[in-house]
Each structure stands twice: as structure tokens, then as C-alpha cells.
C-alpha positions in Angstrom: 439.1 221.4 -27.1 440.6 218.1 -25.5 437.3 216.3 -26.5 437.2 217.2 -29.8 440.9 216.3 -30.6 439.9 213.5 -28.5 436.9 212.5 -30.7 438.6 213.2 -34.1 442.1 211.3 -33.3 440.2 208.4 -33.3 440.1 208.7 -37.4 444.2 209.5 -37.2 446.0 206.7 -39.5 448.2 204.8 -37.4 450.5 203.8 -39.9 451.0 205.8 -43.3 453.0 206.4 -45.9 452.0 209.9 -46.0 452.9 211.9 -42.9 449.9 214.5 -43.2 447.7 211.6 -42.5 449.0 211.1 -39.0 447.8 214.7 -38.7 444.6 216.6 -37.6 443.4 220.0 -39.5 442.8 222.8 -37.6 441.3 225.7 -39.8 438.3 228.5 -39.2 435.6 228.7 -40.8 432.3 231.1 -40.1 433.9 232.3 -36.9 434.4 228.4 -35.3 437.5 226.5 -35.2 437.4 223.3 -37.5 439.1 220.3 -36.6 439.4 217.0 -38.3 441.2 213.8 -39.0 440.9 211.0 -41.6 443.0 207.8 -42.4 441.3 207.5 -46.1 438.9 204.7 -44.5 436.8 207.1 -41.7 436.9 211.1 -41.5 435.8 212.5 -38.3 435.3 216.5 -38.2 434.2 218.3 -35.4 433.6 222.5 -35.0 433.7 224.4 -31.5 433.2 227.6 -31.0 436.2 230.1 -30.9 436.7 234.0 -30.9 438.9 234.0 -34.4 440.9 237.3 -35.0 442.8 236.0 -38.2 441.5 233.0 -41.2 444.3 230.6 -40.9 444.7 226.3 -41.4 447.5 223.9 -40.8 448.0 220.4 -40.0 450.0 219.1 -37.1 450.6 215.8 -35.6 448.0 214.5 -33.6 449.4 212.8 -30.5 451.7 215.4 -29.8 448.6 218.2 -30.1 446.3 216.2 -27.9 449.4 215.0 -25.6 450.4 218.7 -24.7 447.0 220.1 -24.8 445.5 217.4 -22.3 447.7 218.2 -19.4 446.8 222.3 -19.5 445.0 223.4 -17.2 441.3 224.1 -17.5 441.7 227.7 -18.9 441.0 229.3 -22.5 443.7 228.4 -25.1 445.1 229.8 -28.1 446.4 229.3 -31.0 448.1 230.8 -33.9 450.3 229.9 -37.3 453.4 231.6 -38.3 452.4 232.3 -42.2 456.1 231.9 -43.1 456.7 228.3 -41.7 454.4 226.0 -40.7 454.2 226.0 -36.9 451.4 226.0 -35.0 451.8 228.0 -31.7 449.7 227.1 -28.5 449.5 229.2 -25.3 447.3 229.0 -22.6 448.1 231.0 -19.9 452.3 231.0 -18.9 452.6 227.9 -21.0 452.9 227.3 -24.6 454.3 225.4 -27.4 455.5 225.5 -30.9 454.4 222.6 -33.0 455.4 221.6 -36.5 453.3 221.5 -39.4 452.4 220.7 -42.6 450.7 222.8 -45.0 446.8 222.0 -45.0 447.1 222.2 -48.5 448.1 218.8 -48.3 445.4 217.5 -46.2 442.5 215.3 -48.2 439.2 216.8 -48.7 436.5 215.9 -46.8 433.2 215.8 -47.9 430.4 217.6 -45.3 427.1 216.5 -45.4 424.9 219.1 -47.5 421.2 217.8 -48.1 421.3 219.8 -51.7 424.0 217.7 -53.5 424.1 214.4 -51.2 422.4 211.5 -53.2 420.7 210.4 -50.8 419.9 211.6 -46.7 417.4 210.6 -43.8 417.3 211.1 -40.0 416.7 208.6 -37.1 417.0 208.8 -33.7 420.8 208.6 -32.0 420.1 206.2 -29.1 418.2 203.8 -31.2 420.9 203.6 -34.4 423.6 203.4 -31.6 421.4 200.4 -29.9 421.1 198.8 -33.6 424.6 199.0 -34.8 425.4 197.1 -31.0 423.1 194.9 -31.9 424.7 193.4 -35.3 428.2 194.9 -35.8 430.1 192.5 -33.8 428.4 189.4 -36.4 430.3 190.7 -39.1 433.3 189.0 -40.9 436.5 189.9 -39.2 438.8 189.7 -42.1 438.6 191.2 -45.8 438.7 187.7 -47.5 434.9 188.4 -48.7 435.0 192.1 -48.3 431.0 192.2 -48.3 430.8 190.4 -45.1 433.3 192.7 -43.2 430.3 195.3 -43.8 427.0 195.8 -42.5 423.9 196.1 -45.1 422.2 199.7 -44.3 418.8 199.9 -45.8 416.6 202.2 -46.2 412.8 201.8 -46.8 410.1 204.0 -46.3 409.7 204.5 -42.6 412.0 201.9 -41.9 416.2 201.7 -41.4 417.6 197.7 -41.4 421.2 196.9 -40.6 422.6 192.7 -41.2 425.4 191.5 -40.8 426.6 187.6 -41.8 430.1 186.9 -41.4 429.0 182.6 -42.6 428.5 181.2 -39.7 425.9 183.7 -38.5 423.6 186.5 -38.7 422.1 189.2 -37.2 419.4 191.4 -38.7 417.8 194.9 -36.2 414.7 197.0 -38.2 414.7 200.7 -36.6 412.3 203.3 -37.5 413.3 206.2 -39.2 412.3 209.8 -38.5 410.2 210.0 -42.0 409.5 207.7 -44.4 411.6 208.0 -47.8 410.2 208.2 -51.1 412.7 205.0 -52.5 414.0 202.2 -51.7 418.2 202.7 -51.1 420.8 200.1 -50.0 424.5 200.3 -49.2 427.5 198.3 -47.2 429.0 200.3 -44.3 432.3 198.9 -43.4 431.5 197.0 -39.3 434.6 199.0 -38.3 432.9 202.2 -39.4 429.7 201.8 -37.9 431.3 200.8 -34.5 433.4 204.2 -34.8 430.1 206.1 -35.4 428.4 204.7 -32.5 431.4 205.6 -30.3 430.4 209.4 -31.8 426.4 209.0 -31.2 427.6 208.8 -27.2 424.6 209.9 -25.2 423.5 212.2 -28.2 419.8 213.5 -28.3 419.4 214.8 -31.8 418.2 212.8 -34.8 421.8 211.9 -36.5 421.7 213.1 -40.2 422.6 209.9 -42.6 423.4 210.5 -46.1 425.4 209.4 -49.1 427.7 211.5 -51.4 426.7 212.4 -55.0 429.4 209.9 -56.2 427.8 207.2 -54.1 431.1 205.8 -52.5 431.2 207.3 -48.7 428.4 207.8 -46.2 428.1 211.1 -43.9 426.7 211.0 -40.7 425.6 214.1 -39.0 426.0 213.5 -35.1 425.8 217.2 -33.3 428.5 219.2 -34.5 430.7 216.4 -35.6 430.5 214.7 -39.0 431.3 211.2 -39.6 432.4 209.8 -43.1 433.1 206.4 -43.8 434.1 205.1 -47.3 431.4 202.3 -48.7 432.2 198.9 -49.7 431.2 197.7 -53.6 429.2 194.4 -53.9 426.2 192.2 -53.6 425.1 191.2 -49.5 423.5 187.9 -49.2 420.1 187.7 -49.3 420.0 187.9 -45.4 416.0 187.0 -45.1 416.3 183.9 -47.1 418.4 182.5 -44.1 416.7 182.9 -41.2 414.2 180.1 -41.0 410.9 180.1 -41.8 409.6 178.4 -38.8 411.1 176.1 -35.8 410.1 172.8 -34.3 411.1 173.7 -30.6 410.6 177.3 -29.2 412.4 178.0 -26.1 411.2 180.8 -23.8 414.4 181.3 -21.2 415.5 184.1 -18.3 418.4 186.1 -20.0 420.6 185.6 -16.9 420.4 182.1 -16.2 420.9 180.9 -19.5 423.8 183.5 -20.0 425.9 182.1 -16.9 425.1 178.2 -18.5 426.8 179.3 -21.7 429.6 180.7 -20.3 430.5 178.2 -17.6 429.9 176.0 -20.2 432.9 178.2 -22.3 435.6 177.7 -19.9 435.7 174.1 -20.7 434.6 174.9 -24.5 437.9 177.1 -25.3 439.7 173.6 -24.8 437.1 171.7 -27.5 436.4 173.6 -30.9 434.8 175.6 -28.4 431.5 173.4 -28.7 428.5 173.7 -26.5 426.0 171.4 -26.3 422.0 172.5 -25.6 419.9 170.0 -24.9 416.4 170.7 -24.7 413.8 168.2 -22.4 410.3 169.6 -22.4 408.0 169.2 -19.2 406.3 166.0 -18.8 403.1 168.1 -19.0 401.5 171.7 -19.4 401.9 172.5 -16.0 405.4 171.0 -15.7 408.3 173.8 -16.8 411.0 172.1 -19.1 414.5 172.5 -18.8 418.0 173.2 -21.2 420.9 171.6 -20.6 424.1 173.3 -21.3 427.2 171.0 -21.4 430.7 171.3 -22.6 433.3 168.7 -22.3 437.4 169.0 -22.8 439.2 165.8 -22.6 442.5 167.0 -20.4 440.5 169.3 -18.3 437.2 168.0 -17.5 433.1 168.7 -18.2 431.0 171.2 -17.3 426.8 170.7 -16.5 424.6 173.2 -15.7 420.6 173.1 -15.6 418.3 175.7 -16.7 414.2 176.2 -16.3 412.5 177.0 -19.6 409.3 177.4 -20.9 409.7 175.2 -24.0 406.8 174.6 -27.1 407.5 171.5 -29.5 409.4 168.2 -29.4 413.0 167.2 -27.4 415.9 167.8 -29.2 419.7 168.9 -29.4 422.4 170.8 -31.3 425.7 172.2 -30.5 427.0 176.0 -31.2 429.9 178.2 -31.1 430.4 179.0 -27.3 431.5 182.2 -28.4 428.8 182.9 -30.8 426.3 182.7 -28.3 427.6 184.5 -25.7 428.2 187.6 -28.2 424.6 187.4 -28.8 424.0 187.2 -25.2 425.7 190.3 -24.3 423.2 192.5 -26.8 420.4 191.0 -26.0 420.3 192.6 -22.2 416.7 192.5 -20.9 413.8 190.2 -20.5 413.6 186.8 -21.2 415.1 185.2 -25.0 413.7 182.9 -27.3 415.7 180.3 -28.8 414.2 178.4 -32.0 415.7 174.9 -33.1 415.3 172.8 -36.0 417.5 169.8 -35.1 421.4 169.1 -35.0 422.2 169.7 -38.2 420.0 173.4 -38.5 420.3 176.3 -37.5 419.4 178.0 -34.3 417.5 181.3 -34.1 417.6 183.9 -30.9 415.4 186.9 -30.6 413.4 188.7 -27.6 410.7 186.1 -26.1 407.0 186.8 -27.1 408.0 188.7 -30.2 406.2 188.6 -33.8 408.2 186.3 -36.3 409.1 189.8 -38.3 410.5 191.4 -34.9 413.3 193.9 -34.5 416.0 191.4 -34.1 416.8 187.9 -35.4 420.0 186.4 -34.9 420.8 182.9 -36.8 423.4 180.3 -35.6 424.7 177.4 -37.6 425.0 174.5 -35.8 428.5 172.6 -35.2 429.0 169.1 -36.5 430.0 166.7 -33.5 430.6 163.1 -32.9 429.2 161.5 -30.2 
């Protein structure tokens, strides 16, 4: 029980005008006890199994559930609602406790996943959505100014799931296979905050996760185990990601992961104190045989510069550009094997990183505008 109280508080409001929201559910249903939570945003359910005597539902505050039942000790619990007043009574063994309620009739609906009235469903496997959603969520616009790019495009194509994210100043795209291919086309925003919450679910999960979309077309269900996860959707028109990464690049840059990672972020310390600018500066071998180099450099005026040198394996001509210290080290914290490629079109382009010796319509493609510097 303390994992699934610990699973669903996570979709507890923190801050509500209505109390019940700061609440978690606990009914029966088919001989299993149901728990869930929702702040109007997500809706986590969960069911374990239980040995029900009586049909019965309330709602109690969260914290104070999961506070007193995380410090019993590991023994069966049980529970049971007073009819004429809402308390919730919890024993397990000498101990027990009388909780508050409110009446679950006051608790929001939500929606299960049920493949004969959901718009649309698929399946794909847990550990590769989890991997994909790592792989773009942290791209996505931070604030609600442009709603559409605090969200991540989910889209679904015959055998194929793609997630993107752009938040302006980048973007990351990951393809996935799905576990069939679908009949149509279908295309929706998940909120980033969502899809991060989901991945926290998927865990080490084995089975396909269930992915569908209400009849009304607003939330998205995702089946992980036996928890559900429901997020609402958010209304608009994504950039047309592809059109932004570039077609082709004028200097391709094969590097090790972890030497160019621990460039970029010595490079940050003295970044933080400049716009956080980093400067790449690409010299190819003076011949075939001859590996090139990268330069990454970062200078703050009241603390100092930073210089470090790393070997690359570099196709095309000498040049330069200058990113978001922080925008390439988030990408360098995904991308956590093998050796990277880094594409460049000039100063005043943008940069591209995927996985070395991969086909230009590879898994992942993350884009980087460029920073405008003087000197």
C-alpha cells in the first residue's frame, strides 16, 4: 500500500481551492482496493489487491494517509468507513487511526482507459517510451506564454510513435516503434510535465504501456501495469518540427561522448558568468590520416577563461559558432553512449546533435540555435 499512495500522491494538487483535491480516493471495486489522485492537470489510479468484506469509498487527505501509513510496520492493514460520518479508520496490528474525510461523491471522475469507447489506443514498449520521453521532455518551453511549446507532439503513424519538443531556441525529435502499426494517422500535445510524470510510472515496467485518447479527445490514458495515467491535452497547432532541422551540414563532427561532455561543462563554469556562451571551434586535420580537434572556450570578464582540447573525427571545412552552455549539456546528459555527431553550418546557423554513424532520418535529432557574439 505505501507504494501506491506513494505513486498516486504524486498527482495530489498542492494548492486548491477545493479541499477534496488535496485528497486521494480509496473505493473497491471487483474485489481490489482502488486508489487515486488528480489535481485536474494529471490523474494517477492505481488498484492492489485486497480481501473486501464491505463496498465502501471516501476521500481523505493525502499526506496525512501516506504519513501515518509509511511508518507501520510491515504487516497487513485495514481499513474501514464509518457510513454515518466520513472517517476513514486504519489499523494494522495494535495501532490505528481515525482520519477525516470527505464524501467521494465529491471527488472528479476519472476516466479509465477502455479500448471500446477510447478514440483512439496503441501499445509500445515501456523502457523504450520511458527512454523517448528522456530524450525530448526536458527541450520543452518552461513557461505557458506559448502553451504549444510547453507540450510535447505525440504522433502516431503506422508502426511508428514520434515525440518533439521546441521550446524556440531548440529541438529535439525521438521516432520509437510501436507494437502494431495503426490504421491512421493521429496527432496530439501532451503537456512535458505530464509525460515526465508518466515516465516516473513506466519505472522498470516490462509490459507494453496501453496509450489512448478519450472519446471527447481532450485527455490521454496511459495504461502502465495496474496503474492508469491521465493527463489533460493541450489545444493548438506544433511547429512544423521537420522543416527545422537542417537539410544538410557543411562540417560533421564525429566526437567521444565523455570528452566532449567534460569540455562543455568546464567550459559552463566560466559560461554562467557570460550569457552563458560557449564557443566550439572546429580545426580539421591537416590530412586524412591526421585526427582534427574542437575547441571549447568560454570567457567571463571578472573571473577568467576556460580552454580545453578535444580529438575529433571531423568531415568538411573549419569553422565556429557559439551555443547555450546549458543547452548542450542537457543534450549531453541523454545522449549517454557511444560517440555524437555534431553538424554545423556556420555562426549564424544552427547546430545539429545526434548518435555518430547514424542515417540522416535517425531516431534522434536535436537542433541548437546559435548565439550571436561579438568578437
Amino acid at each position: 500500500m505505501q507504494r501506491a499512495l506513494s505513486q498516486v500522491s504524486r498527482a495530489v494538487a498542492s494548492k486548491t481551492a477545493l479541499p477534496v483535491l488535496a485528497n486521494i480516493l480509496l473505493s473497491t471495486e471487483e474485489g481490489r482496493l482502488r486508489i487515486a489522485a488528480t489535481n485536474l492537470e494529471i490523474g494517477i489510479t492505481t488498484w492492489i489487491s485486497a480481501a473486501v468484506e464491505d463496498e465502501g469509498k471516501i476521500t481523505v487527505d493525502a499526506r496525512l494517509l501516506a504519513e501515518f501509513v509509511n511508518t507501520l510496520p510491515n504487516a497487513p492493514v485495514e481499513l474501514s468507513v464509518e457510513p454515518s460520518r466520513s472517517v476513514l479508520t486504519v489499523r494494522s496490528g495494535r495501532d490505528k487511526a481515525g482520519i477525516n474525510g470527505i464524501d467521494a461523491e465529491d471527488f472528479p471522475v476519472i476516466p479509465s482507459l477502455d479500448g471500446e469507447t477510447d478514440a483512439f489506443s496503441a501499445s509500445v514498449d515501456p523502457q523504450q517510451l520511458r527512454d523517448m520521453i528522456a530524450h525530448v521532455e526536458f527541450a520543452a518551453a518552461t513557461d505557458d506564454s506559448r502553451p504549444v511549446l510547453a507540450g510535447v507532439l505525440t504522433r502516431f503513424e503506422e508502426n511508428q510513435l514520434t515525440l518533439a519538443t521546441c521550446d524556440g531556441f531548440r529541438l529535439a525529435i525521438r521516432k520509437g516503434a510501436l507494437s502494431e502499426s495503426l490504421p491512421e494517422r493521429f496527432e496530439t500535445i501532451v503537456p512535458a510535465r505530464a509525460m515526465r510524470e508518466m515516465a516516473r510510472l513506466i519505472g522498470d515496467a516490462t509490459e507494453p504501456v496501453q496509450l489512448a485518447i478519450t472519446q471527447s479527445r481532450n485527455q490521454l490514458l496511459a495504461r502502465i501495469g495496474e496503474t492508469e495515467f491521465l493527463s489533460r491535452l493541450i489545444e493548438g497547432m506544433f511547429p512544423d518540427v521537420m522543416q527545422i532541422v537542417p537539410k544538410e551540414t557543411a562540417t560533421r563532427v564525429e566526437v567521444g561522448r565523455e570528452a566532449f561532455v567534460n569540455a562543455v561543462r568546464r567550459a559552463s563554469y566560466f559560461a554562467r558568468d557570460n550569457n552563458d556562451v560557449v564557443r566550439i571551434q572546429v580545426n580539421p586535420g591537416e590530412d586524412e590520416l591526421m585526427p582534427g580537434t574542437i575547441e571549447v572556450s568560454a570567457t567571463a570578464a571578472e573571473r577568467g577563461n576556460s580552454q580545453s582540447f578535444v580529438d575529433a573525427a571531423i568531415t568538411g571545412a573549419k569553422d565556429q559558432v557559439a551555443f547555450n552552455s546549458r543547452y548542450l549539456t542537457d543534450v549531453l546528459a541523454v545522449v549517454r553512449h557511444g560517440d555524437i555527431m555534431l553538424g554545423l553550418n556556420g555562426p549564424n546557423q544552427a547546430g545539429m546533435v545526434r548518435y555518430a554513424n547514424a542515417e540522416p532520418d535517425d531516431s534522434y535529432t536535436y537542433v541548437i540555435m546559435p548565439m550571436v557574439t561579438s568578437g
